[in-house]
C-alpha positions in Angstrom: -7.3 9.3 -16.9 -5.1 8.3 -13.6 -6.4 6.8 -11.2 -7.4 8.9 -7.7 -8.2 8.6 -4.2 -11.9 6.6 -4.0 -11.8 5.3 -7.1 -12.4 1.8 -7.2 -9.1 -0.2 -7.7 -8.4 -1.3 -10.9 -9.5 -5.5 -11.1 -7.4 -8.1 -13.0 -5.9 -11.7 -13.0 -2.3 -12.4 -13.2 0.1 -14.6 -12.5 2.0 -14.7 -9.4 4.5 -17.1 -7.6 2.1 -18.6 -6.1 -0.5 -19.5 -8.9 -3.2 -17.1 -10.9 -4.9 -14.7 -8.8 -8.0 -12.1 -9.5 -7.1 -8.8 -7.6 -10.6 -8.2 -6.1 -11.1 -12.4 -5.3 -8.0 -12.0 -3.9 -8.5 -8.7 -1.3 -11.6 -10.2 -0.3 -13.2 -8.5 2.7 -9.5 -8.0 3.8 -7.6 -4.2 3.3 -5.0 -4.9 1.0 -1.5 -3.4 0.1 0.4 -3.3 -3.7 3.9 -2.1 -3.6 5.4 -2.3 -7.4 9.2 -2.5 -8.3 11.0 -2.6 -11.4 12.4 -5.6 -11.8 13.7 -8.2 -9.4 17.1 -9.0 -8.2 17.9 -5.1 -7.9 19.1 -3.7 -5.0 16.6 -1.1 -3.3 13.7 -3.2 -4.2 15.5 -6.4 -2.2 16.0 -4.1 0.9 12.6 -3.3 0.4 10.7 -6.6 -0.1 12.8 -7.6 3.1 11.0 -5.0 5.1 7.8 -5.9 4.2 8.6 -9.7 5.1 9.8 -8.6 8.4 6.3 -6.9 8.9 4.0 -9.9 8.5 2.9 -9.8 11.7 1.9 -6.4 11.6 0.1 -6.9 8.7 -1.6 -10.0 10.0 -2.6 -7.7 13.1 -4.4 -5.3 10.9 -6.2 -7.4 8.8 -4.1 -6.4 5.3 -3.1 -8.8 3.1 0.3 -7.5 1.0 1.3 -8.4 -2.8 3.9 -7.9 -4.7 4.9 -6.9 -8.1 7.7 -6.8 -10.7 8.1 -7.2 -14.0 9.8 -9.9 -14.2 8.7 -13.6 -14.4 7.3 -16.0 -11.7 10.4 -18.3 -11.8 12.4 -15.7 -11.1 10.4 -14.3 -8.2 10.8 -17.6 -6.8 14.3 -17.1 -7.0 14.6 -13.8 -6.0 12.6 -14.4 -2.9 15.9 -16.9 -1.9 18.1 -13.4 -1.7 15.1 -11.8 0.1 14.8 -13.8 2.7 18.6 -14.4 3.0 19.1 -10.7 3.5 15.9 -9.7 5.7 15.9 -13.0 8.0 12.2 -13.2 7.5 10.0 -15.8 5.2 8.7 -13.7 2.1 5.2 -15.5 2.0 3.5 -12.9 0.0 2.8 -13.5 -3.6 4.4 -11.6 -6.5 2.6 -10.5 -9.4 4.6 -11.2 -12.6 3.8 -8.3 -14.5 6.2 -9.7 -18.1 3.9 -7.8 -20.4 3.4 -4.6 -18.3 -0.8 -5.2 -18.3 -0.7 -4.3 -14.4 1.8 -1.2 -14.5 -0.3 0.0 -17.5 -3.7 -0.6 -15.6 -2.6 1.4 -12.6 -0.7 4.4 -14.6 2.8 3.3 -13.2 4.0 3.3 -17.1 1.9 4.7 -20.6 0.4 2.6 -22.7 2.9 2.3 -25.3 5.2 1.4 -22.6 7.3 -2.4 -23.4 10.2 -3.8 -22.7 13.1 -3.8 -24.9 15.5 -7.1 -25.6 18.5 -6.6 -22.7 16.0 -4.7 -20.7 16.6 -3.1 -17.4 15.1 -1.2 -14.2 15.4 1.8 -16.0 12.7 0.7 -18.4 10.4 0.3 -16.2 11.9 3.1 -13.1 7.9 4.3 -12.5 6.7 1.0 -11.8 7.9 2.3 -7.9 4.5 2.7 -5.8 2.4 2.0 -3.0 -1.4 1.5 -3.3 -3.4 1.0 -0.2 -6.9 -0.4 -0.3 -9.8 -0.3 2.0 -12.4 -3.4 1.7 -14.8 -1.7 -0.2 -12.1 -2.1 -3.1 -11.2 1.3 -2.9 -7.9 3.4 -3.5 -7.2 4.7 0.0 -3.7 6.0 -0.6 -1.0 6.2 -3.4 2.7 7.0 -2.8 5.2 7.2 -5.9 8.9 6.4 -5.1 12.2 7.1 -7.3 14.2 4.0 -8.0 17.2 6.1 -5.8 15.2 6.3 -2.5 13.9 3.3 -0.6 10.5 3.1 0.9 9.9 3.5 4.6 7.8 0.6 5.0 7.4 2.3 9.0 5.4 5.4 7.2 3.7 2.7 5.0 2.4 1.3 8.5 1.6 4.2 9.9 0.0 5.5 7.2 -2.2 2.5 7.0 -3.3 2.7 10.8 -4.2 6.3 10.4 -6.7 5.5 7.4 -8.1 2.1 9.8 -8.5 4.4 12.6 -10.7 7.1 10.3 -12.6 4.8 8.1 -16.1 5.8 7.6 -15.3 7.7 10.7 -15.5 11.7 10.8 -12.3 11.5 12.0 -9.0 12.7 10.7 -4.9 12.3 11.8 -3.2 15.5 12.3 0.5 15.6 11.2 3.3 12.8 12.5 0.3 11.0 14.1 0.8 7.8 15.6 -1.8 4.7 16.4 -3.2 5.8 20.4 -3.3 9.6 20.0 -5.7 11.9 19.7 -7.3 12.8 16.6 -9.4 15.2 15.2 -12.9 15.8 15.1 -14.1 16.6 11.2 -16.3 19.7 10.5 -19.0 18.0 9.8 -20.1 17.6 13.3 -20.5 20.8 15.1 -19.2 21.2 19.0 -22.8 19.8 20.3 -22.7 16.8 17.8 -19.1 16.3 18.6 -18.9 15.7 21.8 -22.4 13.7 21.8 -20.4 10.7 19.5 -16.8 11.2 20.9 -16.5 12.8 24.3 -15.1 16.0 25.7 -13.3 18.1 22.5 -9.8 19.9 23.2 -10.6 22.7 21.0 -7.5 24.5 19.4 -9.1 26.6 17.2 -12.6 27.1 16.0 -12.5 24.4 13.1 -9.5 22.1 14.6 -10.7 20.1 17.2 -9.1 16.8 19.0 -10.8 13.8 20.8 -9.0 11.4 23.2 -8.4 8.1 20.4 -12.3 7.7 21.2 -14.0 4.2 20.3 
């Protein structure tokens, strides 16, 4: 069965560029982000890595550590990192999970178990291992976003995406469409008008059932 929104994220140790980690050691109380690739040294994936290495301090802002993971080896990540850095301008101090016998990619559903890796492999062995897993503190799967190996990630949606499910946490609160952090955002239906406006102010009521409060507390 695949994995789904609220489940519990899949735990594991692994090696990464910088040394062995256990997934949920390593999230900590902290929100956490995996983005997969396919194998390192490809092109996409390097514009891609570079993006998130210009976003540190935005993740550092939001309390959300970011890992990496290919299927290559950690030597080569190290090396790979060189062209990352050369081409984004911007330290790549996130690890990188060296995924070499696909145990990860399997774990999350990014490839099927009888998945490997053939002798002159390429990307296109392993094209699905192209996603996005964001993780709330409570170790759970927030959000999931699958990507083909022809389209680059918009690491700016990624953001955004992740400041929509901060602002809502354990909140009965929702983000209507093209949201962005300091607008309004809607009241969920589990509060009725009275209830509402007790915990979040004044509503601007659109409709019966779509209601908005000013970016309350």
């Amino acid at each position: 069965m695949g994995l789904r929104i609220n489940d519990i994220v899949p735990n594991f140790t692994a090696e990464t560029d910088q040394g062995e980690i256990t997934f949920h050691d390593w999230i900590g109380d902290s929100w956490a982000i995996l983005f997969s690739h396919p194998a390192d040294f490809t092109p996409v994936c390097t514009t891609e890595f570079g993006a998130v290495s210009q976003l540190a301090d935005e993740w550092a802002k939001r309390g959300t550590k970011v890992i990496g993971l290919s299927v290559d080896s950690a030597a080569e990540h190290v090396k790979w990192k060189s062209d990352i850095e050369g081409f984004s301008g911007a330290k790549a101090s996130f690890p990188i999970i060296a995924d070499t016998d696909l145990k990860v990619s399997k774990l999350f559903d990014m490839l099927p178990a009888d998945a490997y890796l053939p002798d002159g492999k390429t990307a296109a062995d392993s094209a699905s291992v192209r996603s996005v897993f964001i993780v709330s503190p409570d170790k759970k799967i927030q959000l999931m976003m699958i990507y083909p190996m022809t389209v680059g990630r918009n690491f700016a949606e990624v953001l955004r995406a992740l400041d929509g499910l901060q602002r809502t946490y354990k909140q009965p609160l929702a983000t209507p469409a093209n949201w962005t952090a300091g607008q309004d955002v809607i009241v969920g239906l589990a509060l009725d008008d009275a209830a509402a406006e007790a915990k979040f102010g004044k509503l601007d009521k659109k409709l019966p059932y779509l209601r908005f409060a000013k970016n309350p507390a």
